[in-house]
Each structure stands twice: as structure tokens, then as C-alpha cells.
C-alpha positions in Angstrom: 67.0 -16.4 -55.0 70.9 -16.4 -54.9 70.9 -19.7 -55.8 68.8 -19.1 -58.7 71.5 -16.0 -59.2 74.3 -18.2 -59.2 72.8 -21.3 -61.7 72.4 -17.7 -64.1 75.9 -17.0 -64.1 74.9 -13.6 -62.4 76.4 -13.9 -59.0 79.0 -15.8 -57.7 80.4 -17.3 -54.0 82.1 -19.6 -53.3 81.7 -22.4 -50.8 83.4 -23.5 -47.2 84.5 -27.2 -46.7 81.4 -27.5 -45.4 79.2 -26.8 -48.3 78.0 -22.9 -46.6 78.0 -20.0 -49.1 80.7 -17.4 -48.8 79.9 -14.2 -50.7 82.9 -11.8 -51.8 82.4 -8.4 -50.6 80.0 -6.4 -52.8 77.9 -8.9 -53.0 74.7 -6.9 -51.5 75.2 -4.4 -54.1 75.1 -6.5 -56.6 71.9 -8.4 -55.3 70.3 -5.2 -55.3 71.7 -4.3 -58.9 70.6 -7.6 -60.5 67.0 -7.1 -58.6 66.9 -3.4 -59.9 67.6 -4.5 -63.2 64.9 -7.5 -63.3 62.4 -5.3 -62.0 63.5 -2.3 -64.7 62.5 -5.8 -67.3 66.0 -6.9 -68.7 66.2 -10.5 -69.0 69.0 -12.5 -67.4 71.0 -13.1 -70.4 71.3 -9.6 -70.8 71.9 -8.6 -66.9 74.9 -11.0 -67.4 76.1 -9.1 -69.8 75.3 -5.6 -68.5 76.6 -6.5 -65.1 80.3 -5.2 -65.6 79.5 -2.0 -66.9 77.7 -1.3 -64.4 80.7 0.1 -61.7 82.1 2.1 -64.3 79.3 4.5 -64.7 80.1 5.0 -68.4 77.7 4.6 -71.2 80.0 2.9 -73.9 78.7 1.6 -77.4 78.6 -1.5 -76.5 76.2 -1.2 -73.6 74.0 0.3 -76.2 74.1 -2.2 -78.3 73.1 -4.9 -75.6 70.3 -3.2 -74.1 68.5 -2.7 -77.8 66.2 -0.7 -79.2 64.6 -1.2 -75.7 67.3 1.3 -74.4 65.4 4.2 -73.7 62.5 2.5 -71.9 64.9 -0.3 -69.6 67.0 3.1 -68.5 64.0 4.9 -67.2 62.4 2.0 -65.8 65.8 1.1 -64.2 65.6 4.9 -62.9 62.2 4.0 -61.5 63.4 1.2 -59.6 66.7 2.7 -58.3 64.3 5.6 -56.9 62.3 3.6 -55.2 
């Protein structure tokens, strides 16, 4: 799964000398954010781009704007999820 992450552009690590992944810190979180926001039904082009906003816990116009007219229904299926 997190290589799948990674060839998505959703995750990053990097890698020791001897080809082993080393995950930055937060990386869990994150895991569990891109998996809460797969199972809420947001594609992985637009996780990528919903990803950042994420931390900041603001709603800003342009979040909106990625997540559609599918807003409303991703939110409370992301609720769902992040309940569960």
C-alpha cells in the first residue's frame, strides 16, 4: 500500500543507502488520512490535492472548488470514516 501511495504522489519517504524506506515523522497520520479519504470515495488525484489543506483545518475556496459538487456527500462520508 505505501508503495502504491508513493507511485501516487500521495506519500513520500525517502530511502537508506540500502534501499529500506524511511518515513518522515507524521507519516501514520497521513496513512490514516489518505485511507480515510479513499474510503469517504475521493479519487487519488484529488487526495493529492486535498492533502495540504488538510493540517490547517480551514475550509478555504479552493478546497471547495476541488472537492466539487460532490462536497457535501465526500464531507459526510469522510465524517463516517473518521468516526469509525
Amino acid at each position: 500500500m505505501l508503495r502504491s501511495y508513493e507511485q501516487q504522489d500521495l506519500l513520500h519517504s525517502i530511502r537508506s543507502p540500502g534501499g529500506r524506506r524511511q518515513d518522515p515523522a507524521g507519516a501514520v497520520e497521513r496513512v490514516g488520512l489518505i485511507q480515510q479519504l479513499c474510503a469517504a470515495g475521493l479519487p487519488s488525484r484529488i487526495v493529492r490535492e486535498v492533502l495540504p489543506f488538510a493540517g490547517s483545518g480551514e475550509v478555504s475556496p479552493r478546497l471547495l472548488e476541488l472537492l466539487g459538487p460532490n462536497v457535501t456527500a465526500w464531507i459526510g462520508r469522510w465524517r463516517t470514516c473518521d468516526s469509525a
